[in-house]
C-alpha positions, 0 to 999 in steps of 0.5 A, a space after each residue: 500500500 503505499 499512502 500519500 501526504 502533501 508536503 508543509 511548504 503551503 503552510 509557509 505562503 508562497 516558496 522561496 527559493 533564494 536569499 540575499 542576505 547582509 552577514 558582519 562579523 563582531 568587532 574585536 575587544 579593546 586590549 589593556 595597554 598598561 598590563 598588555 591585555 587582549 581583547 576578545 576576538 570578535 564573534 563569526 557568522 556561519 550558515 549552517 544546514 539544517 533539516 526540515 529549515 526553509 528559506 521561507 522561514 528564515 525570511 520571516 524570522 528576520 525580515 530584515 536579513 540582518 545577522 551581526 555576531 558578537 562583540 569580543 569582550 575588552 580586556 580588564 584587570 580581572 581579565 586580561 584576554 577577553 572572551 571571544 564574542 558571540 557566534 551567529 548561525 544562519 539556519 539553512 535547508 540542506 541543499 543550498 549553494 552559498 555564493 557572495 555578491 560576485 557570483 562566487 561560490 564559498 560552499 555548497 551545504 547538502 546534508 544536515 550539519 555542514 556549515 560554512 564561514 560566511 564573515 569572520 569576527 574582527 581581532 582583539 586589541 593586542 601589542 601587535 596592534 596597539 591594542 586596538 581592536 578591528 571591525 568584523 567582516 562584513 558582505 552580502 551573500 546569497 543563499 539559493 536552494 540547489 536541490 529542491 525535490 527528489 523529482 522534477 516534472 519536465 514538460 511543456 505547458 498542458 501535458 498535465 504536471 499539474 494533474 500528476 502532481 495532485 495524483 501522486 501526491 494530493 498536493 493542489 496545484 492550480 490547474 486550468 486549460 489554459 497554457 501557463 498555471 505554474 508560476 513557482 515550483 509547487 512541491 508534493 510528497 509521496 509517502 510509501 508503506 516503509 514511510 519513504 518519502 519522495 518530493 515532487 516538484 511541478 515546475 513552470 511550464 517549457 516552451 521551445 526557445 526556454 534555453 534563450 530565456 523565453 517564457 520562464 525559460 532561465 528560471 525553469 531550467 535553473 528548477 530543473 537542475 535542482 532536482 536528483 531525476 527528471 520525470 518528463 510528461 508528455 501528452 500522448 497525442 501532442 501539442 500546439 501551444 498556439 494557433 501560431 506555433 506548430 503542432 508537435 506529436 508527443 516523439 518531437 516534444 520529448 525531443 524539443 524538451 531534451 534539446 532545451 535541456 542540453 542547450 541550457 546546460 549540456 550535462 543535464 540530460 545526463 540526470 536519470 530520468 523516466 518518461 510519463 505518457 500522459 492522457 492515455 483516456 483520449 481516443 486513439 491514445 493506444 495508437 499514439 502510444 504504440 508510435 511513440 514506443 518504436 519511435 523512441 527505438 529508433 530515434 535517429 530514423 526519425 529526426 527529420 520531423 525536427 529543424 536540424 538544429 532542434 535534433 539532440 546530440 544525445 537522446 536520453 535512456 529513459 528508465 521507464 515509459 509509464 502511460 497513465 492517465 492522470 485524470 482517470 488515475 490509471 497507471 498511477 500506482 505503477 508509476 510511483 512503482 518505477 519512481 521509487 525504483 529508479 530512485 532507489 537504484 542510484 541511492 544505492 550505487 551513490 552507497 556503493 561509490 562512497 565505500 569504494 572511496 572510503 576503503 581506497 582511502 584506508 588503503 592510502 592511510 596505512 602504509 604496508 608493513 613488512 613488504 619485501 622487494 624482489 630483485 635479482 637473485 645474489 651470486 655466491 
């Protein structure tokens, strides 16, 4: 049996996926010159990760995205080096690339408990200094969410995301006939029997050209790479986005939807990813779907429906095609079957590759005890 829940971020108001923040240091102490006292360093600001934090909650606690350590402390008659000023932690979700304002990269926090200096407190007053203290450090940085769902939902506009996304996970999207409903990424969560749980993420619709930034394109792509696998959705009797635009069969929209993916960032459609055959309740879907499987067979055979430099390097390798119909509900359970597979599956070679690492590490430390060279045997 496997149950679903929808996931809390609703609770929070709209999703946040990126801060700027203003970070200083603590100023140091004043030192004692007539005994040669220090003065206390002062405090650090550090950006720690955290489960079950959002970026949401962090902008709500402190709305003016201020966060100032301590002062050290001066150093006196009855303290001649002073205490170290008050550290201050910026809570995090995991997942979090932590950049200054030149777009450079100081960390990247994935699992709970990484940290990452972010402004370094001032020295205390000392001789070297005459023993006055020096300011804080202080910077803008900006803290933007790298990995926001297990899944995302890669499609273009109406294949229906929005309606898998409530299916799977009773989260409540907004959906409507007409072309663009998602606006910001929506999270839902599948819950299984063992109380796995996996995070879906719906994100704003692909038109062709997002990769030059049309539509939401730029801001699209940047979701997609935030996410450990891809679910494409394709509707399985094609598309037109407008009367002025052309039609596209379901092969060509996986195809355009890969290109986009690889001329944004060309490592992208390397992800694993599965591919979901959406509408499987409108007439003729079997027909359409049968096309469509030996199609993907033969991709190269059919790359002349596409302009030449619409045509993808490299197709994908789907792990599944699963058609449903999110409507109806058929396909559903077997979906989230193959999800937790393919999921499980690299969970497992991620295990696999860090104690392959660990033991090539062990091995390093250690050096070998009594090892012999061979050479030449000695004449006597």
């Amino acid at each position: 049996m496997v149950w679903i829940s929808r996931i809390c971020y609703r609770k929070y108001g709209n999703f946040v996926d990126n801060l700027r923040l203003y970070v200083r240091g603590g100023s140091g102490g004043m030192g004692l010159p007539r005994l040669g006292g220090q003065g206390g360093k002062g405090g650090d600001v550090w950006v720690v990760a955290q489960k079950e934090m959002t970026l949401k909650r962090v902008k709500d606690k402190y709305p003016q995205k201020r966060f100032i350590a301590g002062v050290g402390t001066n150093s006196s008659v009855r303290a001649l080096r002073g205490q170290k000023g008050e550290d201050q932690e910026v809570l995090a979700p995991p997942g979090i690339t932590v950049t200054n304002d030149d777009g450079k990269v100081l960390s990247e926090l994935n699992t709970e408990g990484d940290r990452v200096l972010v402004a370094r407190g001032g020295q205390g007053g000392s001789y070297h200094s005459e023993f006055l203290p020096s300011k804080g450090q202080t910077r803008q940085i900006r803290l933007d969410l790298k990995l926001i769902a297990d899944l995302g939902l890669v499609g273009f506009p109406n294949a229906g995301k929005s309606s898998l996304l409530t299916a799977l996970s009773h989260a409540k999207p907004q959906i409507a006939s007409y072309a663009f409903t998602t606006l910001r990424p929506e999270i839902g969560k599948v819950m299984y029997e063992d109380h796995k749980q996996i995070s879906v993420a719906d994100l704003p619709g692909l038109i062709e050209g997002a990769h030059m930034n049309r539509g939401m394109g730029h801001q699209f792509l940047k979701h997609v790479e935030r996410t450990r696998q891809l679910l494409f959705v394709v509707d399985v009797c094609g598309f037109q986005l407008a009367s002025k635009t052309p039609f596209r069969s379901a092969f060509e929209a996986v195809q355009l939807l890969i290109k986009e993916l690889e001329l944004y960032k060309e490592d992208l459609p390397c992800k694993p990813a599965v591919l979901v055959v959406n509408k499987m309740d409108l007439p003729d879907a079997e027909d359409k779907l049968t096309e469509l499987q030996e199609q993907l067979l033969n991709p190269h055979e059919f790359s002349h429906l596409l302009p030449d430099d619409m045509v993808p390097k490299n197709n994908m390798d789907f792990r599944h095609v699963v058609p449903i119909s999110a409507a109806t509900g058929f396909g559903i359970a077997h979906l989230k079957t193959c999800i937790r597979q393919s999921l499980d599956k690299d969970a497992s070679m991620a295990t696999e590759s860090q104690h392959c690492d660990r033991l090539q590490a062990l091995r390093g430390a250690v050096p070998a005890k009594n090892t012999l060279t061979w050479g030449p045997t000695a004449s006597v």
